[in-house]
Backbone as CSV, one residue per row, in Angstrom:
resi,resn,N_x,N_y,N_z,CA_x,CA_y,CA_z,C_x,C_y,C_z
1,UNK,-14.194,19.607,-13.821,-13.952,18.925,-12.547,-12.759,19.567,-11.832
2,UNK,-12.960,19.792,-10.372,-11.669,19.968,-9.805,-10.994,19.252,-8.998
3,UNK,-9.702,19.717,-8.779,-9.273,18.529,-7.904,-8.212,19.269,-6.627
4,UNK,-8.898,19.441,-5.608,-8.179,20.106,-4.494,-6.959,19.269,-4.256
5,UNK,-5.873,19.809,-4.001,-4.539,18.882,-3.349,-3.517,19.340,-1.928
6,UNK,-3.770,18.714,-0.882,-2.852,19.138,-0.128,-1.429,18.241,-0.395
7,UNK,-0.790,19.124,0.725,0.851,19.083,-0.067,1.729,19.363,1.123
8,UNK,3.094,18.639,0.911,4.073,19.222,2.072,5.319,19.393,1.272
9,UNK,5.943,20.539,1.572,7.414,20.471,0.890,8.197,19.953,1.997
10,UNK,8.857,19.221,1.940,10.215,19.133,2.834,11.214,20.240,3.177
11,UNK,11.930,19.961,4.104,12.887,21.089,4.692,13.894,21.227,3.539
12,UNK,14.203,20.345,2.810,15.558,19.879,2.398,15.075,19.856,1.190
13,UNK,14.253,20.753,0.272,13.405,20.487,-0.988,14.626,20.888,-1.805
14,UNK,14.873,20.519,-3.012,15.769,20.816,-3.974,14.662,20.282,-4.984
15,UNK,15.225,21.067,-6.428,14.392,20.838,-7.888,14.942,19.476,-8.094
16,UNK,15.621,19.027,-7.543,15.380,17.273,-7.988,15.259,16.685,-6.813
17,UNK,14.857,16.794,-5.811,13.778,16.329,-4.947,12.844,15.123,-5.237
18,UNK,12.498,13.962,-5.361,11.211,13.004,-5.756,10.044,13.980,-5.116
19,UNK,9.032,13.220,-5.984,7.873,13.624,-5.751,6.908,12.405,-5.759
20,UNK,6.471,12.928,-4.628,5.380,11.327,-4.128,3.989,11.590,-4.331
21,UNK,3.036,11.296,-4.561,1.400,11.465,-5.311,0.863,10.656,-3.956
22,UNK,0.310,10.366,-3.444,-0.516,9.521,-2.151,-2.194,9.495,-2.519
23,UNK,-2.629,8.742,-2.485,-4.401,8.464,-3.073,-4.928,8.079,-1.932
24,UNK,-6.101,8.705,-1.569,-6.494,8.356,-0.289,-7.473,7.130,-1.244
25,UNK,-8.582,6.396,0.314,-9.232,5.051,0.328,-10.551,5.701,-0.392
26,UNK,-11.911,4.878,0.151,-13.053,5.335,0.147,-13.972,6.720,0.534
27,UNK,-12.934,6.967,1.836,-13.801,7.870,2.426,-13.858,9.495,1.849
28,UNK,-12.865,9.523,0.842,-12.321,10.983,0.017,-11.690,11.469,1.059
29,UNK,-11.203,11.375,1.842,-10.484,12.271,2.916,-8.862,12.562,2.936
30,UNK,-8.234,13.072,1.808,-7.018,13.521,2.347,-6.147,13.673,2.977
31,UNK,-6.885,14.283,4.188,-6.046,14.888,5.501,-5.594,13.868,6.277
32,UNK,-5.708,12.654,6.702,-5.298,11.646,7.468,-4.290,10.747,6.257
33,UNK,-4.356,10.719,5.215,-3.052,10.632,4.390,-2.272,11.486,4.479
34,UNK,-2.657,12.417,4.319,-0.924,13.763,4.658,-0.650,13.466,5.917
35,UNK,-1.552,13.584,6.852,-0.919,13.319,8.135,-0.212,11.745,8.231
36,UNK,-0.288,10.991,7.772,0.220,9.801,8.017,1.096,9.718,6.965
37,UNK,1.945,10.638,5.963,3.034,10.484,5.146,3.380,12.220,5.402
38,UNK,3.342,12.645,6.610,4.108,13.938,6.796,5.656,13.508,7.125
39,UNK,5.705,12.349,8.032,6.998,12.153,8.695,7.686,11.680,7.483
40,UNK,7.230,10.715,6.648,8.112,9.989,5.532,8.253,10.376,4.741
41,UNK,7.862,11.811,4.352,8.210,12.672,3.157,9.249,13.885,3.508
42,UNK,9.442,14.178,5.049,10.490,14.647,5.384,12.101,13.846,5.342
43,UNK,11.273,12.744,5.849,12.597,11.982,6.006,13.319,11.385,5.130
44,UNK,12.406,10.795,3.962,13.343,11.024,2.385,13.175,12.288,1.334
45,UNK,12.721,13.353,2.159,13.224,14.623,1.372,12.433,14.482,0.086
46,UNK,10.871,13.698,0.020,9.879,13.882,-0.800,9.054,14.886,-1.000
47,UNK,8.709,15.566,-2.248,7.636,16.541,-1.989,6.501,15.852,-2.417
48,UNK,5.066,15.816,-1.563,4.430,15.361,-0.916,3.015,15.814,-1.587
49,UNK,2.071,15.098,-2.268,0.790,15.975,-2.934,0.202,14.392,-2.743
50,UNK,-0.897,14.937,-1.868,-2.556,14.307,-1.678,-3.456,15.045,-2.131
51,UNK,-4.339,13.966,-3.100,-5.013,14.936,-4.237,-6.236,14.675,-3.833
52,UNK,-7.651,15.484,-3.738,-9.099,14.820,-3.239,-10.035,14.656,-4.352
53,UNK,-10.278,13.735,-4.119,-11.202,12.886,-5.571,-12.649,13.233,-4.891
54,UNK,-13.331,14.226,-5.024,-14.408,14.681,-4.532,-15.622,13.572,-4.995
55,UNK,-16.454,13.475,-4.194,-17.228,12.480,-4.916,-18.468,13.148,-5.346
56,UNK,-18.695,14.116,-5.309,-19.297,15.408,-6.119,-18.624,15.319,-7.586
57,UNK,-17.267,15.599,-7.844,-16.734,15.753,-8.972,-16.499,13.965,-9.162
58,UNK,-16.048,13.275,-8.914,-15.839,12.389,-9.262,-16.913,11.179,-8.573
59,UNK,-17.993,10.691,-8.885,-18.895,9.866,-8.226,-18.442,8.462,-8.129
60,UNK,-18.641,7.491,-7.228,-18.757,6.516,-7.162,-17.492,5.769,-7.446
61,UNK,-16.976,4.431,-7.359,-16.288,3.644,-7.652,-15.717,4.266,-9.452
62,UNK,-16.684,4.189,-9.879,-16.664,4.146,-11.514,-15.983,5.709,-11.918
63,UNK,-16.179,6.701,-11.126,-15.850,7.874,-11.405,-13.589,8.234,-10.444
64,UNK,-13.954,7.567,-9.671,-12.746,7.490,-9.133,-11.598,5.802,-9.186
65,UNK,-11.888,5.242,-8.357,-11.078,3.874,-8.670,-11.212,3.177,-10.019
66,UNK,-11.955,3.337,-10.932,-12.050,2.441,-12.035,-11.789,3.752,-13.441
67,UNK,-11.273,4.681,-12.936,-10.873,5.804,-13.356,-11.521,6.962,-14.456
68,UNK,-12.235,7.268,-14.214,-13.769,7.671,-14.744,-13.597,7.348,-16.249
69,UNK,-13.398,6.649,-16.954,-13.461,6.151,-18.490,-14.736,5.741,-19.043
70,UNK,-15.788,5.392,-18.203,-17.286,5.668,-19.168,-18.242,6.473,-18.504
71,UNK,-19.367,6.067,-18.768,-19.834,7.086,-18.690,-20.983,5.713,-17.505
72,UNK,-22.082,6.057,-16.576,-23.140,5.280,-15.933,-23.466,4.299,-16.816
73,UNK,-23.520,4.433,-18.282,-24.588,3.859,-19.185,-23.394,3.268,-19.865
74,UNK,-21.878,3.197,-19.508,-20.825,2.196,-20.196,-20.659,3.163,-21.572
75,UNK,-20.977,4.257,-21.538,-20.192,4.794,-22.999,-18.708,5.534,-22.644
76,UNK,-17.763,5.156,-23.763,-16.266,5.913,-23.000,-16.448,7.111,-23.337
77,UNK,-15.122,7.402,-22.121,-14.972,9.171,-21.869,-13.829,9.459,-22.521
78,UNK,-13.698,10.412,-23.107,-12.293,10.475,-23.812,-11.438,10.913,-22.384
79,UNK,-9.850,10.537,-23.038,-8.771,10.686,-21.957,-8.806,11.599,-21.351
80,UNK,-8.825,12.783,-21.808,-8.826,14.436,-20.656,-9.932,14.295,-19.448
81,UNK,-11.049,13.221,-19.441,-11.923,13.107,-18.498,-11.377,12.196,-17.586
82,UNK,-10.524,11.463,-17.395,-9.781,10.366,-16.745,-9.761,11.033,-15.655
83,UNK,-10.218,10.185,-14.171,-9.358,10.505,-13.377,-7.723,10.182,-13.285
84,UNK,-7.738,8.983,-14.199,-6.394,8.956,-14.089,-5.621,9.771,-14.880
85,UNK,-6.081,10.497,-16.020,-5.271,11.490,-16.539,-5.156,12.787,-15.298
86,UNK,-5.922,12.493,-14.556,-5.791,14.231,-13.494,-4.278,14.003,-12.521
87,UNK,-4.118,12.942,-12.378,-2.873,12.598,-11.805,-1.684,13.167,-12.341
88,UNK,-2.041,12.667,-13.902,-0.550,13.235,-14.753,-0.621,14.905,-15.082
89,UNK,-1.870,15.385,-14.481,-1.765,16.612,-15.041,-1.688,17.298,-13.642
90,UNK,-1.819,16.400,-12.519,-1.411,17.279,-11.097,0.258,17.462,-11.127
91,UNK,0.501,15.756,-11.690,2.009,16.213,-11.796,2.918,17.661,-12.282
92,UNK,2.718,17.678,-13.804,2.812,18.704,-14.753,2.889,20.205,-13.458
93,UNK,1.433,20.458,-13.358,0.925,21.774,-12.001,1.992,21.787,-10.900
94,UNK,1.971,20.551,-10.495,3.390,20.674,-9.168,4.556,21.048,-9.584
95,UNK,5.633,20.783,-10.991,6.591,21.029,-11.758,6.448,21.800,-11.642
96,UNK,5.666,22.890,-12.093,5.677,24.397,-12.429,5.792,24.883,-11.387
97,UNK,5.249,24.270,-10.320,4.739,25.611,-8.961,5.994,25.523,-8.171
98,UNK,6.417,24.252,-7.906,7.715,23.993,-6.982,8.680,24.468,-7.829
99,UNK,8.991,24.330,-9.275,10.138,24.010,-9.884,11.094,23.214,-10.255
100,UNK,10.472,21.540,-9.913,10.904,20.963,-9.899,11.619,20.432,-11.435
101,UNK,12.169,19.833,-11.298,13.007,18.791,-12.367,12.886,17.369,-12.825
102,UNK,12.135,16.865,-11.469,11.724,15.406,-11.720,11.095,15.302,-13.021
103,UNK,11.372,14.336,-13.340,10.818,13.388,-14.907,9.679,12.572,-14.124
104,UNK,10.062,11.971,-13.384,9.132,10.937,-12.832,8.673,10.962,-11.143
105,UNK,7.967,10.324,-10.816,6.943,10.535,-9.828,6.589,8.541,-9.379
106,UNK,6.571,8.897,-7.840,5.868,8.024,-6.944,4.398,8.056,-6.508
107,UNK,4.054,6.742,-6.630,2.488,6.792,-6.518,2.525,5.739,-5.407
108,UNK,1.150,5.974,-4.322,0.826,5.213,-3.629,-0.488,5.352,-3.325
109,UNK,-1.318,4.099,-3.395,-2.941,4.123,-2.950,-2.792,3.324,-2.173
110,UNK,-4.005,3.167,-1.206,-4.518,2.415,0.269,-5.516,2.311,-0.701
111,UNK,-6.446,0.635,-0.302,-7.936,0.842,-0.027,-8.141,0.965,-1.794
112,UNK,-9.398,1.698,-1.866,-9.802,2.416,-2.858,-8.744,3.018,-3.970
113,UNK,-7.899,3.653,-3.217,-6.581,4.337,-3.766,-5.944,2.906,-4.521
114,UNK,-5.782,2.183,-3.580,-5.058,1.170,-4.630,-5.443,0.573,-5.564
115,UNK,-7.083,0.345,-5.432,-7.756,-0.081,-7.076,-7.567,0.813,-7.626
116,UNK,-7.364,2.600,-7.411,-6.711,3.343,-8.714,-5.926,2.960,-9.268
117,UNK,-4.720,2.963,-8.432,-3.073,2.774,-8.387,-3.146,1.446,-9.663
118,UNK,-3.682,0.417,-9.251,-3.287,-0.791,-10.231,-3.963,-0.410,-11.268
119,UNK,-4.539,-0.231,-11.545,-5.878,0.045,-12.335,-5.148,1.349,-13.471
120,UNK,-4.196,2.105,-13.017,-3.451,3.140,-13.554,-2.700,2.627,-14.157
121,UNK,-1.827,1.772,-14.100,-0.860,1.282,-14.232,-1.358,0.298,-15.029
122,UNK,-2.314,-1.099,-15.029,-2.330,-1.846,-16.287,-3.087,-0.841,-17.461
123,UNK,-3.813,0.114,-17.291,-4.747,1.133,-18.794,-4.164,1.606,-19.062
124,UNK,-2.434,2.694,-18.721,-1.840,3.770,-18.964,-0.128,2.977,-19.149
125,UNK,-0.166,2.111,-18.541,1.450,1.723,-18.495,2.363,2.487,-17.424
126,UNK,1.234,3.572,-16.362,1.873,4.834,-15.825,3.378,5.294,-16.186
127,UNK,3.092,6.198,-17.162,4.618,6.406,-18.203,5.526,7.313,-17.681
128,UNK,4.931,7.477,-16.367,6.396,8.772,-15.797,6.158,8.276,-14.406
129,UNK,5.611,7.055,-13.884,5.970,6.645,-12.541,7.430,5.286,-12.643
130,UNK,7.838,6.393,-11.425,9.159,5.436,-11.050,8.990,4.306,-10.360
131,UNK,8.321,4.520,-9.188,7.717,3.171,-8.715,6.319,3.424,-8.576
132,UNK,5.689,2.386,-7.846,3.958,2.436,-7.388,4.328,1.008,-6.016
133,UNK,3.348,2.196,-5.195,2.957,0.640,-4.432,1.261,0.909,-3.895
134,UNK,0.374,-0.437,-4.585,-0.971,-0.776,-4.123,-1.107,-1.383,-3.073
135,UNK,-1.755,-0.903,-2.201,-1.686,-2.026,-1.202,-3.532,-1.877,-0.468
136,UNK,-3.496,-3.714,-0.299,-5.127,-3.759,0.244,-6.170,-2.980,-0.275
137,UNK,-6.107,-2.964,-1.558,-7.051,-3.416,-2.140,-8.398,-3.927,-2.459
138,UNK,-9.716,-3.518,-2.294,-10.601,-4.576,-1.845,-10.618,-5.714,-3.342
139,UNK,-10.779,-5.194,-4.346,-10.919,-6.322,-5.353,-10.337,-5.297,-6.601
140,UNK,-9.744,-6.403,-7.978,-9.186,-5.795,-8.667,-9.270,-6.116,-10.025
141,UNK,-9.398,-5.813,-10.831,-9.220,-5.722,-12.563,-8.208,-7.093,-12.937
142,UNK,-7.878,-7.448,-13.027,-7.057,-9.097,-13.469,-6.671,-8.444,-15.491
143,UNK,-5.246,-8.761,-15.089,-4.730,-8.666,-16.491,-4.729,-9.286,-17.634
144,UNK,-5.669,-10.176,-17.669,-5.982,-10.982,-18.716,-7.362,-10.811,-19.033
145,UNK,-7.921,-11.443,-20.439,-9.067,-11.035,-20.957,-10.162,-12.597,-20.608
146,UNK,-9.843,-13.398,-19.472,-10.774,-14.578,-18.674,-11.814,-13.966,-18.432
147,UNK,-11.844,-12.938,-17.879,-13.161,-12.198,-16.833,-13.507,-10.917,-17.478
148,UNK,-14.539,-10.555,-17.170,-15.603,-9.483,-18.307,-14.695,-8.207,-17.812
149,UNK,-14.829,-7.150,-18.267,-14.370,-5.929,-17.737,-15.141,-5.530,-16.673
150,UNK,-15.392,-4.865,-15.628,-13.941,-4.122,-14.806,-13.609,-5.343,-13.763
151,UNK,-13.853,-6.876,-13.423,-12.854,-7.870,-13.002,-11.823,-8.772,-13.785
152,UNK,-12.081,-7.793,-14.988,-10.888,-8.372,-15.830,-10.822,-7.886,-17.134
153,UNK,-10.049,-7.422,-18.115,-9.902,-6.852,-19.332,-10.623,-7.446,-20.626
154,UNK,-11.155,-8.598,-20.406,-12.342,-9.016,-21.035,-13.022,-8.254,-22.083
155,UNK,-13.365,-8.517,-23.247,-14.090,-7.361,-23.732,-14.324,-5.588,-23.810
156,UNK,-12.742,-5.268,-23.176,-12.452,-3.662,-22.542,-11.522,-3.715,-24.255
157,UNK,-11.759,-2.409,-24.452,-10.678,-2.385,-25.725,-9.504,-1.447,-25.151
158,UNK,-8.665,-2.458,-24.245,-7.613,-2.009,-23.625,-6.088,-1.674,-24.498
159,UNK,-5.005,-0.878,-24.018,-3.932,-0.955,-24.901,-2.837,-2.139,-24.243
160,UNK,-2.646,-2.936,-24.829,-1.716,-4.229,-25.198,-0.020,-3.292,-24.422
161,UNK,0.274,-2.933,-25.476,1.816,-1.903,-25.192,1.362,-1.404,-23.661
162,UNK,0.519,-0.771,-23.509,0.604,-0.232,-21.696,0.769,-1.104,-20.983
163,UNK,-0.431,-2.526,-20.949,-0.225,-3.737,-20.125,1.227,-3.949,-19.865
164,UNK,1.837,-4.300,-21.184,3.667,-4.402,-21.316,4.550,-3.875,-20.316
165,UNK,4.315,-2.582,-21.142,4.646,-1.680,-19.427,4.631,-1.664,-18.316
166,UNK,3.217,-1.776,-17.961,2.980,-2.003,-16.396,4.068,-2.899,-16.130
167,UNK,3.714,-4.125,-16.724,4.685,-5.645,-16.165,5.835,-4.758,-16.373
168,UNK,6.439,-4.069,-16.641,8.135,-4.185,-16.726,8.145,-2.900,-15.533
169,UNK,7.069,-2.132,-15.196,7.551,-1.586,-13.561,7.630,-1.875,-12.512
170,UNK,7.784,-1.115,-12.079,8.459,-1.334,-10.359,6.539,-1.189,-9.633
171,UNK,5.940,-2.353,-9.445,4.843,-1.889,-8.572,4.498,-2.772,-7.617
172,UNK,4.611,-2.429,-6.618,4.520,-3.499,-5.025,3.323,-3.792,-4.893
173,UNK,2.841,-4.644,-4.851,1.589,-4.948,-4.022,1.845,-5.342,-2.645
174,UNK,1.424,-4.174,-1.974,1.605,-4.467,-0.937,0.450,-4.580,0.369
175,UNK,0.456,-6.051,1.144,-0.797,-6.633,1.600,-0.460,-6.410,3.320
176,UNK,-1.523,-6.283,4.143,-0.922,-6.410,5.352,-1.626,-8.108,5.743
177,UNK,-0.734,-8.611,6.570,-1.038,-9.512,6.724,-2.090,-10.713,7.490
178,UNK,-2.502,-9.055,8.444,-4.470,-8.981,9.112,-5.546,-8.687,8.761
179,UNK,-5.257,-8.356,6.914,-6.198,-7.813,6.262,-7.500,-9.048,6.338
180,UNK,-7.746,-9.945,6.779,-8.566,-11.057,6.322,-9.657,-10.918,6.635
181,UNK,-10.818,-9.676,7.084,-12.347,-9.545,7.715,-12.847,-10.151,6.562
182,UNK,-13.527,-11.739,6.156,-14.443,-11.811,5.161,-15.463,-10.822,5.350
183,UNK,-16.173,-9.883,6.829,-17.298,-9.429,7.212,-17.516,-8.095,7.031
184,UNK,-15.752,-7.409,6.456,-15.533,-6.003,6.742,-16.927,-5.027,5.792
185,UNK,-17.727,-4.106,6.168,-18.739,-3.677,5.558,-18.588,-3.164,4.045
186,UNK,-17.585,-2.878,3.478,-17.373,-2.244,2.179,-16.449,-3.284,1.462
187,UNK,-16.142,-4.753,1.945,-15.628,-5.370,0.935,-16.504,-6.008,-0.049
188,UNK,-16.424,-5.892,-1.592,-17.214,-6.207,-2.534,-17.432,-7.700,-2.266
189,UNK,-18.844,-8.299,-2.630,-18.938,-9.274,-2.526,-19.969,-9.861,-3.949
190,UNK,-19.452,-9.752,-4.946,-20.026,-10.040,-6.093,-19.371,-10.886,-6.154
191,UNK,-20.190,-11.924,-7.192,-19.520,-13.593,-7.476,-17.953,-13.348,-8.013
192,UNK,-18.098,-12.212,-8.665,-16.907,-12.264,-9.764,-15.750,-11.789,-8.479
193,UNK,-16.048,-10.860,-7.499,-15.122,-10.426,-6.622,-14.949,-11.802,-5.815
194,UNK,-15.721,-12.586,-5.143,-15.421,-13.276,-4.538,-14.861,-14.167,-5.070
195,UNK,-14.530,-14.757,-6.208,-13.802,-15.675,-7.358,-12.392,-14.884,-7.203
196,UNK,-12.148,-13.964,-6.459,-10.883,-13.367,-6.044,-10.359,-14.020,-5.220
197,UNK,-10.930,-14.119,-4.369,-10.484,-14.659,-2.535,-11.739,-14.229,-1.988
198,UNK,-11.982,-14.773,-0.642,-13.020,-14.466,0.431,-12.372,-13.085,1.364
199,UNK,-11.110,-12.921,1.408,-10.826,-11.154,1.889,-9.699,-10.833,1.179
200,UNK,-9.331,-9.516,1.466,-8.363,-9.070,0.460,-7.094,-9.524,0.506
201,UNK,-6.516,-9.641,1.916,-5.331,-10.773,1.511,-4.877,-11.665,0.419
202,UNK,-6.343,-12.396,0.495,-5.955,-13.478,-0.648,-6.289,-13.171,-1.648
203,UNK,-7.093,-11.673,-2.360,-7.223,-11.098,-3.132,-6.236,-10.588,-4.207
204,UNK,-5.389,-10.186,-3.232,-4.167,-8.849,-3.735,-3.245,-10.666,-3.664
205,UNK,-2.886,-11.014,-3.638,-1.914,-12.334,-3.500,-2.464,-13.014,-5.064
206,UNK,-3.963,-13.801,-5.442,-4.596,-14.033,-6.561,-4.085,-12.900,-7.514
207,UNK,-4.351,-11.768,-7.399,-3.708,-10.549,-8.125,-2.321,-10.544,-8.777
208,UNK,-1.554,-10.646,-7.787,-0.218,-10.681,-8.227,0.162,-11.986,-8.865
209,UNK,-0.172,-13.218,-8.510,-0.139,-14.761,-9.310,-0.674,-14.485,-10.592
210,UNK,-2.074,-13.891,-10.789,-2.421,-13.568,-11.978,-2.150,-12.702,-13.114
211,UNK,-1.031,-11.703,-12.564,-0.122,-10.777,-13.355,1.140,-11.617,-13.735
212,UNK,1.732,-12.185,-12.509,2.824,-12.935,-12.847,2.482,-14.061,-14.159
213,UNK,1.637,-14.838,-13.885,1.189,-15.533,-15.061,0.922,-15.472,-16.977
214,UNK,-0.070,-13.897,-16.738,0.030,-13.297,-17.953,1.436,-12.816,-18.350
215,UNK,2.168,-12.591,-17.245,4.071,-11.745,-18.301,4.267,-12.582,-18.808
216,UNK,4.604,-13.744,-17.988,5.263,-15.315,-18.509,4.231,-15.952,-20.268
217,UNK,3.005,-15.866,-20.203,2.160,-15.997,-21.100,2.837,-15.153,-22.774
218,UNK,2.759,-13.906,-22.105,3.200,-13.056,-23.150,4.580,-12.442,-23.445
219,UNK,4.929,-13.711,-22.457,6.596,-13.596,-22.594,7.302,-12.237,-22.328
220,UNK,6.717,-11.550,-21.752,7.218,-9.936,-21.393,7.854,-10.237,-19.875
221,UNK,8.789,-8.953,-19.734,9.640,-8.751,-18.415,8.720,-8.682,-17.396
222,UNK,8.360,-8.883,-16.101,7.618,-9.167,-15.093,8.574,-8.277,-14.142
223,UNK,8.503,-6.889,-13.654,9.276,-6.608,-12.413,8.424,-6.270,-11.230
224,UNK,6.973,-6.390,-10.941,6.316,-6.607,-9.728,7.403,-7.223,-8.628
225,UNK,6.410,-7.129,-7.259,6.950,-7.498,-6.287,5.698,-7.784,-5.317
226,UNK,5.199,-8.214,-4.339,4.491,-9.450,-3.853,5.297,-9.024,-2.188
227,UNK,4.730,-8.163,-1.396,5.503,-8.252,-0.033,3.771,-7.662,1.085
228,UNK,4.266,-8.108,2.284,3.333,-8.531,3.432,4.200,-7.917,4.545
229,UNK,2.644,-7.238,4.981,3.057,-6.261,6.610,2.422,-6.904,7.586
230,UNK,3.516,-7.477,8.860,3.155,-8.721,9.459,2.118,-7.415,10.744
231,UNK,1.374,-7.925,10.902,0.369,-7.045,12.483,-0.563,-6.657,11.910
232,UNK,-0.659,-6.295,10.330,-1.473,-4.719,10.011,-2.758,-5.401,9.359
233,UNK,-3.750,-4.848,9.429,-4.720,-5.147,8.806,-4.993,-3.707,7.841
234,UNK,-6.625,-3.377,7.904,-6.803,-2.255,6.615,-6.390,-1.799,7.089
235,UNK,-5.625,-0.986,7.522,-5.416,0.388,7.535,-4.348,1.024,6.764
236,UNK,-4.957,2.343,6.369,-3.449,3.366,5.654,-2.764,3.706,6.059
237,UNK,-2.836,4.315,7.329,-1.910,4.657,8.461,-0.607,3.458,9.055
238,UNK,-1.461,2.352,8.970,-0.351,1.427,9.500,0.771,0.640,8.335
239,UNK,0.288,0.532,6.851,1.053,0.489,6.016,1.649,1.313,5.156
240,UNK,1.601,3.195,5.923,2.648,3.705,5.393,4.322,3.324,5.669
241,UNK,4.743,3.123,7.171,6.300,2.891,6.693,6.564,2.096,5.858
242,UNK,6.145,0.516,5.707,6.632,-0.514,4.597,6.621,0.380,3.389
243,UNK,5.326,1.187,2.794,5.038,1.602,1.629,5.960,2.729,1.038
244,UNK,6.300,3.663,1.996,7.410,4.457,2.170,9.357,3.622,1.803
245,UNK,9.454,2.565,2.900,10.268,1.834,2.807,10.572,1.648,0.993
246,UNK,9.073,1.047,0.944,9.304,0.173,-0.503,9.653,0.998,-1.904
247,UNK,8.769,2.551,-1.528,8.975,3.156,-2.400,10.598,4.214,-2.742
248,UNK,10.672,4.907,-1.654,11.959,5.645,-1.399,12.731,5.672,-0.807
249,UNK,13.034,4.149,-0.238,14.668,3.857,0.452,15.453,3.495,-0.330
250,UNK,16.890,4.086,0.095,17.714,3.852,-1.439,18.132,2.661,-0.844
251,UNK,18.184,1.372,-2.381,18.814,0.110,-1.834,20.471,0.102,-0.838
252,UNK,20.430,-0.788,-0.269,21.577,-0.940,1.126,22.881,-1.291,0.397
């Protein structure tokens, strides 16, 4: 499988520079993510990699957002087939080529991207992301074993210690606050999705109550965060500054 990546270095690139990962939505398209995190990767001096999840190489929901781990017929893929392992190994490729120094790495998905993004983060523990922010979402994996796998860890022979993890990072869910089309054409509408919320607002909100719940359950550190972009509905373009904000402004 390959995985094309566009990229921006900043003016101001130094080997310890952050490095930001950006996941586009549904449509596989890249280029309107770089273009809509060109300005905010200059301006906190991020180096900048949008990676394309071809849907040739990577098919369907199951091959990209749910991170290619079985197979059509539900048999697993070992880890090197992950899309989510291609992330950690775009990382690795960028180290070498830039020179960088970073240990760790920023992630951000829209859309589609963000059922990666979470979805990365409760299977992997994402072990070299500094922060993450998901945002809008159409429907999502739930951290507890209530609901069958892939609306919930149910019967998935998931790792326990990663879940842990996740809860103790830094990962925003971040919702805009016009997201609400019950009608929008690509929001899932299976019983089990709609047992989410009727749009993603109240989706990604159920989401985060239902993470918060399981830390407290399993008595683990909880450092999520739960924040809303007042005007914005889907779009990627319009919740890059918050996402930017959330991810690489140094606190005041």
């Amino acid at each position: 499988k390959t995985l094309r990546v566009l990229g921006y270095k900043p003016s101001r690139y130094t080997p310890s520079s952050p490095v930001l990962i950006v996941l586009h939505g549904t449509t596989r398209k890249p280029g309107p993510y770089l273009t809509a995190w060109l300005a905010r990767a200059e301006q906190y001096g991020a180096l900048l990699l949008v990676p394309e999840f071809s849907k040739a190489d990577w098919p369907g929901s199951r091959g990209y957002n749910l991170g290619n781990m079985r197979t059509k017929d539900g048999k697993a893929l070992p880890r090197e087939a992950w899309s989510f392992t291609a992330i950690e190994t775009l990382f690795d490729a960028a180290k070498g080529l830039f020179k960088s120094d970073a240990q760790t790495y920023y992630l951000f998905g829209h859309s589609a991207g963000s059922q990666f993004v979470h979805r990365f983060m409760l299977l992997t523990g994402g072990p070299r992301v500094k922060a993450a922010v998901a945002a809008n979402a159409g429907w999502y994996t739930m951290p507890g074993e209530s609901e069958r796998y892939p609306y919930g860890l149910g019967g998935f022979a998931y790792d326990k210690q990663a879940l842990i993890k996740a809860f103790a990072h830094r990962l925003v869910i971040l919702l805009g606050d016009a997201d609400i089309d019950t009608a929008a054409k690509d929001l899932r509408r299976s019983p089990e999705a709609m047992a989410q919320g009727p749009h993603r607002l109240s989706r990604g909100k159920h989401f985060f109550d239902a993470a918060a719940a399981e830390a407290k359950r399993l008595g683990v550190p909880f450092a999520w965060e739960l924040k809303t972009v007042r005007g914005i509905g889907h779009s990627g373009n319009g919740m890059a500054p918050a996402a930017a904000r959330a991810l690489l402004r140094k606190p005041d």
